[in-house]
C-alpha positions in Angstrom: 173.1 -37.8 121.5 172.4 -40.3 124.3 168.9 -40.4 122.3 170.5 -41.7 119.0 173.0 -44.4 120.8 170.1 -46.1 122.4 168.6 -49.5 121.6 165.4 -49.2 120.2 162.5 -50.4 122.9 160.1 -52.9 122.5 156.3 -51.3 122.2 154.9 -50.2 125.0 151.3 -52.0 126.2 149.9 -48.3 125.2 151.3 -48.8 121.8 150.1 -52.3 121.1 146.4 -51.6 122.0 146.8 -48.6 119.6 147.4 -50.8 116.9 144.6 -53.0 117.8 141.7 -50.1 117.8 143.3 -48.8 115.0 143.0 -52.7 113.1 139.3 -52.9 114.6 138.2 -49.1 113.6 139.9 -49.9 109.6 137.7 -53.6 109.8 135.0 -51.9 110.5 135.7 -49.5 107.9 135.9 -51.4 105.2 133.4 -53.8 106.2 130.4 -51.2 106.0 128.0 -51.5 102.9 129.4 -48.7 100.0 127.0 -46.9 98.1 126.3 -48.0 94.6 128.8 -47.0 92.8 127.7 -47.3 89.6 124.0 -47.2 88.0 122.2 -46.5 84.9 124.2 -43.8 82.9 122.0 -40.3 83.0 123.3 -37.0 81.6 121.7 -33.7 82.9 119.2 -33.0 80.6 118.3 -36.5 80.6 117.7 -35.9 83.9 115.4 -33.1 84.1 113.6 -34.5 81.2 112.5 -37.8 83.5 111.4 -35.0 86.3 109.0 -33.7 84.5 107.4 -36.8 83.1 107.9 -38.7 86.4 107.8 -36.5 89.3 104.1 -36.7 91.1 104.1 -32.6 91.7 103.9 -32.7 87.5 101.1 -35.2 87.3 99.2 -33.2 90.2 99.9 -29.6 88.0 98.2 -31.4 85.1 95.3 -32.6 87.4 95.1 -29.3 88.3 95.0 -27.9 84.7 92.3 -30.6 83.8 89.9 -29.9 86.5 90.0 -26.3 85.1 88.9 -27.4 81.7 86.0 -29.2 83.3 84.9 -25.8 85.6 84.8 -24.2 82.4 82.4 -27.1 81.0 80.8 -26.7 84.3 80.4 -22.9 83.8 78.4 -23.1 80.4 76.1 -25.3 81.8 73.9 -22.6 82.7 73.5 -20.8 79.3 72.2 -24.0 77.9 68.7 -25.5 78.2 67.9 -28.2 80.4 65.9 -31.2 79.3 64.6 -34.3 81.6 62.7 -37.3 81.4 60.2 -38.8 84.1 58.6 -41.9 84.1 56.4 -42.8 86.8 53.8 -45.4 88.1 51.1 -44.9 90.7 47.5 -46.3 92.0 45.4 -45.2 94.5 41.7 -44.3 95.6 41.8 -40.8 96.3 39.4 -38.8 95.1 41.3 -36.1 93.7 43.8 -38.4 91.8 41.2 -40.8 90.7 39.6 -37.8 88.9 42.4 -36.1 87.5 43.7 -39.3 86.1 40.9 -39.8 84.4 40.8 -36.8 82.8 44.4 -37.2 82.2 44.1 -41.0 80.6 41.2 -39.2 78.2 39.0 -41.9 79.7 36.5 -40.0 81.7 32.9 -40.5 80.8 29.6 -39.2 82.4 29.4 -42.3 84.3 32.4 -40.8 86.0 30.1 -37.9 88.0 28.0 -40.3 90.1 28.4 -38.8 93.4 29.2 -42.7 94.8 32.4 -42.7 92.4 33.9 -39.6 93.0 33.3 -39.9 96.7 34.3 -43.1 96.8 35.7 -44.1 93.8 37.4 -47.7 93.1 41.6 -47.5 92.8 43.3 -46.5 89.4 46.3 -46.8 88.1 48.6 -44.5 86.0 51.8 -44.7 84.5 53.3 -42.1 82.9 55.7 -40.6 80.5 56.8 -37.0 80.8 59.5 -34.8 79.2 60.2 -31.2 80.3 62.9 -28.6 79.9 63.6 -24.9 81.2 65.5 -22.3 80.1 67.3 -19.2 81.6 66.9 -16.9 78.8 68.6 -13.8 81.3 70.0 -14.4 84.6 71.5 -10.5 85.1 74.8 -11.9 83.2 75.7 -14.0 85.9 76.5 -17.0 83.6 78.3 -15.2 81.1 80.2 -13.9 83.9 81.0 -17.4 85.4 82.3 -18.7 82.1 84.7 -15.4 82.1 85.6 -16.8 85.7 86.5 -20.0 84.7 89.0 -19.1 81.7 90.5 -17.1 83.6 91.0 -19.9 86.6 92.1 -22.2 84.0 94.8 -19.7 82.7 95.9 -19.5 86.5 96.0 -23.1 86.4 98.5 -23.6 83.3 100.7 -20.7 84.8 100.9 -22.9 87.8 101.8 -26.0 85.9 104.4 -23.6 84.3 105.9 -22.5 87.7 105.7 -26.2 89.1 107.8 -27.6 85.7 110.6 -24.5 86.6 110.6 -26.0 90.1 111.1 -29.5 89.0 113.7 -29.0 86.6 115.5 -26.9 89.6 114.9 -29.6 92.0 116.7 -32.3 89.1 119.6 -29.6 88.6 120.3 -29.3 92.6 119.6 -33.1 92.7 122.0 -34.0 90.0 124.9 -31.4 90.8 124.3 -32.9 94.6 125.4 -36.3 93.2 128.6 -34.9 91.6 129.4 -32.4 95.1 129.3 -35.8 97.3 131.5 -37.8 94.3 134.2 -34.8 95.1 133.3 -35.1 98.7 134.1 -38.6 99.1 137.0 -37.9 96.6 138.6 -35.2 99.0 137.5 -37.6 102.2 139.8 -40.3 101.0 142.8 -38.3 100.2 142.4 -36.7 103.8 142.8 -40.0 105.4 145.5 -40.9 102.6 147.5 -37.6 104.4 146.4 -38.2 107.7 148.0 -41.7 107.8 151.0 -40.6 106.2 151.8 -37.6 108.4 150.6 -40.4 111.1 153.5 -42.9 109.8 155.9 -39.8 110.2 154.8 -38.9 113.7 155.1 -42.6 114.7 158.4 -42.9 112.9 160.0 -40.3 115.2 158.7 -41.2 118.4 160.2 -44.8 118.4 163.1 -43.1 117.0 162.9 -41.4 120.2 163.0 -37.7 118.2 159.3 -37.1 119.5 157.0 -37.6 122.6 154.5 -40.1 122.4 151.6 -37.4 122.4 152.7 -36.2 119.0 151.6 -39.9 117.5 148.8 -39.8 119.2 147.4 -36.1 118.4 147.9 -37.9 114.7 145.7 -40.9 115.3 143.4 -38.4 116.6 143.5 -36.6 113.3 143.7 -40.3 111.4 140.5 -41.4 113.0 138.6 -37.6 112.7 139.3 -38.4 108.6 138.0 -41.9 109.1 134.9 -40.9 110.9 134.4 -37.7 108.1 135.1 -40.7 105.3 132.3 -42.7 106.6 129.5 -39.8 106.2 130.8 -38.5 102.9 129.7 -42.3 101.6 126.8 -42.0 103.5 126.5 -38.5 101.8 126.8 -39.9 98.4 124.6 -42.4 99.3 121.6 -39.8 100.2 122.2 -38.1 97.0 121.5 -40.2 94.9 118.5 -41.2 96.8 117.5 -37.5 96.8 118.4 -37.7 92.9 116.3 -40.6 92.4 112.8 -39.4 94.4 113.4 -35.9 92.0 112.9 -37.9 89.2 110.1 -39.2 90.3 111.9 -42.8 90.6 112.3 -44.8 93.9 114.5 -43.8 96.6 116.8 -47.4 95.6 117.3 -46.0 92.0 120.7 -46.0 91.2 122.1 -43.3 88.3 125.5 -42.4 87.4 125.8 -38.9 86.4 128.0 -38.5 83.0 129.1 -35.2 83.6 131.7 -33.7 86.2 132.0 -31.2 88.6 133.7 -28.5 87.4 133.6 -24.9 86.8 131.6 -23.2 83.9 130.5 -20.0 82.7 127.3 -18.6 82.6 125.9 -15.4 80.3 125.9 -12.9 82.8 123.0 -9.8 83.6 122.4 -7.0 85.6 120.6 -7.8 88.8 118.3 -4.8 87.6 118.2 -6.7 84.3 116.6 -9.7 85.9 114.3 -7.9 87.9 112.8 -6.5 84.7 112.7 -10.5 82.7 111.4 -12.0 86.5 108.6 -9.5 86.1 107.8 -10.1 82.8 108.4 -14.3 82.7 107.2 -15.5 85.9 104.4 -17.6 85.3 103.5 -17.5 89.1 103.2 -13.5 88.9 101.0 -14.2 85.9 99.0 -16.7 87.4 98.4 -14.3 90.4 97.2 -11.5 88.2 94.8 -14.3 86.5 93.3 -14.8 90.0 92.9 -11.3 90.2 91.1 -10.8 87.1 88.8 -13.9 87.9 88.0 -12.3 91.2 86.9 -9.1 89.1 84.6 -11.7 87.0 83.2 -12.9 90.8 82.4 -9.0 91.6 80.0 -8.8 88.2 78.9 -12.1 89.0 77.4 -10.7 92.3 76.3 -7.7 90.7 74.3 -9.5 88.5 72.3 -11.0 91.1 70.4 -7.8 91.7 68.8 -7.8 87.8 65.8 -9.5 87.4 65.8 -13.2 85.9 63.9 -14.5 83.1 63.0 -18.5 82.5 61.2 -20.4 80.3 59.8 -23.9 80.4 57.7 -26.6 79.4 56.9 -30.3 79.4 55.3 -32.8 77.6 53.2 -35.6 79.0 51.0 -39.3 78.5 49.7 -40.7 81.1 48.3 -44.6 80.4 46.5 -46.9 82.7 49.1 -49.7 81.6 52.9 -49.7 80.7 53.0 -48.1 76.7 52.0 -44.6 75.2 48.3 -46.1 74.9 46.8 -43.3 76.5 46.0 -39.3 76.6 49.0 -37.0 76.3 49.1 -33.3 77.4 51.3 -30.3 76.9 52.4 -27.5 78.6 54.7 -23.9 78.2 55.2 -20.5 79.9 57.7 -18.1 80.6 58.5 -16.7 84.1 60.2 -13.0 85.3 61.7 -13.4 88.9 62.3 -10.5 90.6 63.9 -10.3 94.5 62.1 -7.0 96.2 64.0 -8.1 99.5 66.6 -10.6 100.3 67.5 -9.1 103.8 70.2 -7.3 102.0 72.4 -10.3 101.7 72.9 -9.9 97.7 74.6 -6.2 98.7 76.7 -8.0 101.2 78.1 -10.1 99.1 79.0 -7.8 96.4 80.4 -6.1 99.2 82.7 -9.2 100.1 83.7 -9.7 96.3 84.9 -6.1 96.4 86.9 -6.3 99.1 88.6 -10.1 98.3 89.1 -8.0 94.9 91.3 -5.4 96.7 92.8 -7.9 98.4 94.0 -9.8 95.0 95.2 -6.7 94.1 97.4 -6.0 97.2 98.6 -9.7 97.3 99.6 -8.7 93.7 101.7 -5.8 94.2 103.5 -7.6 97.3 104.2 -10.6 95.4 105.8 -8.4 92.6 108.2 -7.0 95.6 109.1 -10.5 97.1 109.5 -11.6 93.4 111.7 -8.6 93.3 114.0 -9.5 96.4 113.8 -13.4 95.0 115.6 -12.4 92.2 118.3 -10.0 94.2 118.8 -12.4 96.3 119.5 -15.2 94.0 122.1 -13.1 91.9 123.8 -12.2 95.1 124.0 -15.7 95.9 125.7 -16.6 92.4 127.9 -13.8 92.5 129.4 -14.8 95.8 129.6 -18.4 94.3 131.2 -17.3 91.4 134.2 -15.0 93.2 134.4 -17.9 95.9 135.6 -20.4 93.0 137.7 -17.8 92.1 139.8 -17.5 95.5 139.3 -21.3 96.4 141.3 -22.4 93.4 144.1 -20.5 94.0 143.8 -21.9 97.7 143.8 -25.1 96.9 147.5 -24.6 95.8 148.7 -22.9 97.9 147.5 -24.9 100.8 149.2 -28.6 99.7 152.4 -26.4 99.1 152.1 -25.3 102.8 151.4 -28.9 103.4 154.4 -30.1 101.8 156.9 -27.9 103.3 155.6 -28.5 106.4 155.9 -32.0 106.4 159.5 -31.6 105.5 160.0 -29.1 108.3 158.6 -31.5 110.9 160.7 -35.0 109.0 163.7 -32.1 109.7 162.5 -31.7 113.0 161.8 -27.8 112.8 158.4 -27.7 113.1 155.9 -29.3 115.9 153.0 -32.0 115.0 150.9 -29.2 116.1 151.4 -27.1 113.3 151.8 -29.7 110.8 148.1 -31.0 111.7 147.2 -27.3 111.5 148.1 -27.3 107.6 146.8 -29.9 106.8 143.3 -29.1 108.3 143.6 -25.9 105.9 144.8 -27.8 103.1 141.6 -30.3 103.8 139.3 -27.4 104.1 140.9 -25.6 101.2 139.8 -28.3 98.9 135.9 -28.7 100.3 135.3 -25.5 99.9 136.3 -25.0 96.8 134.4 -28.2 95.3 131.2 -26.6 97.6 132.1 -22.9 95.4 131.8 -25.0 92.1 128.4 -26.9 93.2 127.0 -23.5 94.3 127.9 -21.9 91.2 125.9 -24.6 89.0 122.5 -24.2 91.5 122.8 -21.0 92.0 122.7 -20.0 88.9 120.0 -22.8 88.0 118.3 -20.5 91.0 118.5 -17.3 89.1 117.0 -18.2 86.1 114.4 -19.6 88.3 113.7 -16.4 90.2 113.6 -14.6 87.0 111.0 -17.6 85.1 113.0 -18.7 82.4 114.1 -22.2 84.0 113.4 -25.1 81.4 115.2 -27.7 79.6 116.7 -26.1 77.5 118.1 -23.2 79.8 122.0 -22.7 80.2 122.0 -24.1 84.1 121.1 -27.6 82.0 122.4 -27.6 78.7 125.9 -25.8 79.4 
């Protein structure tokens, strides 16, 4: 009673620089740059559309595709003929040249035998014009083989630019859903120190009414400035998100977008994990692409076989030769065939069909392995959504159930039948209550964006983007 009749006291000096940190910590606050807070309006599959026109992994994929098509150019090469053009000019005095470029000019005479000109005959000059070409009318298959190859490499390299679109659109869906998590973040951040300062106010409020201790205030401005501090890196949060949303779109990092949708929950078809396994092992353009490799390394092992057979050529050239500039001179002509045949190499053409064999049988091993990691991708990932999907679940019933434990507690310790201690203790839960719930939601959209990447059906028009 003694406690109620009293006067009330000024504040203490402990009190008074309180309220001055507490001033300087709330200008400092509020003078910090905010995040954009609004930007150019973008919906989801707006979103993942501009990923994969923008983003620079896309652009490399196609690079990728297009140097394919030209190793496949490149491959044929060999099966067609090969035709060049020479055009030369020389002068000289030796003997040997001297003679043959008269013969070759159509201009010797018998003049030309003296023994004093062809031992030391006066200098010529010749310029000529020459065409010639060669064929390789068999090669043991090789270039057949090497055109198979290619096809095959360029197959692996559109599977690829498959896979890397799946990945982009993924990387836009975690991008985009990350914007809306730290929008809820920042939401739950701000009513934290909303319920921080009010249960501070209480605390206060019964310590100069001398029906509390002075610690109890300050275990509150504790809390207070814990939310203030948590505040301050949910904007920064929000602020890295939509950077991160920005670069995935292949835009720069200063970009600003404002999602149109919300967070909030939505349902998704649902499968059998052993279901997915089965579509992951028939969609996965990756798995395809790796099988492609395989059966261009099977193209290489011919390739080297073909080696051993014997090769076949034919060529020939055409050819004037003048003793100025101009066709005013003799021409020749020349053709033949030729049969190549190695009778020893040093055995290097067996060790390399050796080698192919053996990267072959790796392919093949890398194959099967990938299938199992594909395998445990997929598990994995549904795993992941269902525990996403029955955390939403709990967390929303949670979330009311923890501000009702909040309330009454606050009314307990107004009553004076509770301690700060376990007030501050509700409303941590309450607080955490609500965070993880909005986390549950946001891993419920990428997760299941992540199964139907596992299992290689990812695109625009998927459910993870258009529901």
């Amino acid at each position: 009673m003694p406690a109620i009749l009293r006067s009330q006291p000024p504040p203490s000096p402990r009190i008074a620089v309180t309220h001055i940190v507490r001033f300087i910590a709330l200008a400092a606050l509020l003078a910090m740059p905010l995040a954009a807070q609004t930007g150019t309006p973008l919906t989801l599959p707006q979103a993942v559309s501009m990923a994969l026109d923008k983003n620079p992994l896309h652009k490399a994929a196609m690079a990728d595709t297009r140097i394919s098509a030209a190793d496949i150019r490149e491959a044929r090469s060999p099966l067609m003929p090969k035709i060049m053009f020479t055009e030369s000019a020389l002068r000289g005095n030796d003997p040997v040249f001297v003679f043959g470029t008269r013969l070759r000019q159509q201009s010797f005479t018998a003049a030309d035998f003296a023994l004093n000109k062809l031992n030391t005959p006066t200098p010529i000059g010749n310029f000529s014009s020459r065409f010639s070409g060669q064929w390789s009318l068999f090669d043991g298959l090789q270039s057949w083989f090497g055109v198979s190859r290619a096809k095959y490499m360029q197959q692996a390299a559109e599977q690829q630019l498959d896979r890397t679109d799946q990945e982009l659109v993924y990387q836009a869906v975690q991008a985009y859903y990350g914007v809306l998590l730290a929008q809820k973040q920042l939401q739950v951040a701000e009513d934290a120190v909303q319920t921080a300062e009010s249960i501070e106010q209480q605390s206060r409020a019964r310590v100069e009414s001398g029906m509390a201790v002075d610690s109890d205030w300050l275990s509150a401005q504790v809390v207070t400035s814990r939310r203030k501090q948590e505040l301050i890196q949910m904007r920064n949060g929000l602020a890295l998100a939509r950077a991160q949303l920005a670069l995935a779109l292949g835009m720069p990092a200063d970009t600003a977008y404002e999602p149109q949708e919300a967070l909030a929950e939505r349902q998704f078809p649902a499968a059998t994990a052993a279901e997915l396994e089965l579509r992951a092992l028939e969609k996965r353009p990756d798995l395809k692409r790796v099988e492609s490799e395989r059966s261009a390394q099977a193209k290489s092992v011919s390739m080297a076989k073909g080696a051993l057979a014997p090769r076949l050529n034919v060529f020939g050239s055409w050819e004037t030769d003048s003793p100025s500039p101009g066709w005013n001179g003799g021409n020749n002509w020349i053709a033949g065939a030729e049969l190549q045949f190695d009778l020893f190499d040093g055995d290097s053409k067996r060790a390399h069909i050796d080698r192919e064999k053996a990267v072959q049988e790796r392919a093949a091993a890398m194959r099967d392995a990938y299938r199992d990691e594909i395998r445990l991708q997929v598990r994995k990932a549904y795993y992941e959504y269902d525990a996403a999907r029955q955390q939403v679940e709990v967390a929303r019933g949670t979330i009311a159930q923890a501000d009702e434990s909040l309330r009454i507690n606050q009314n307990r310790y107004e009553g004076g039948l509770n301690t700060v201690s376990d007030l501050l203790r509700v409303e941590e839960a309450a607080h955490r209550a609500k965070a993880d719930y909005w986390q549950a939601v946001y891993r419920v959209q990428t997760s299941y964006a992540g199964v139907e990447l596992a299992t290689g059906t990812l695109s625009p028009n998927s459910p993870a983007v258009t529901q």
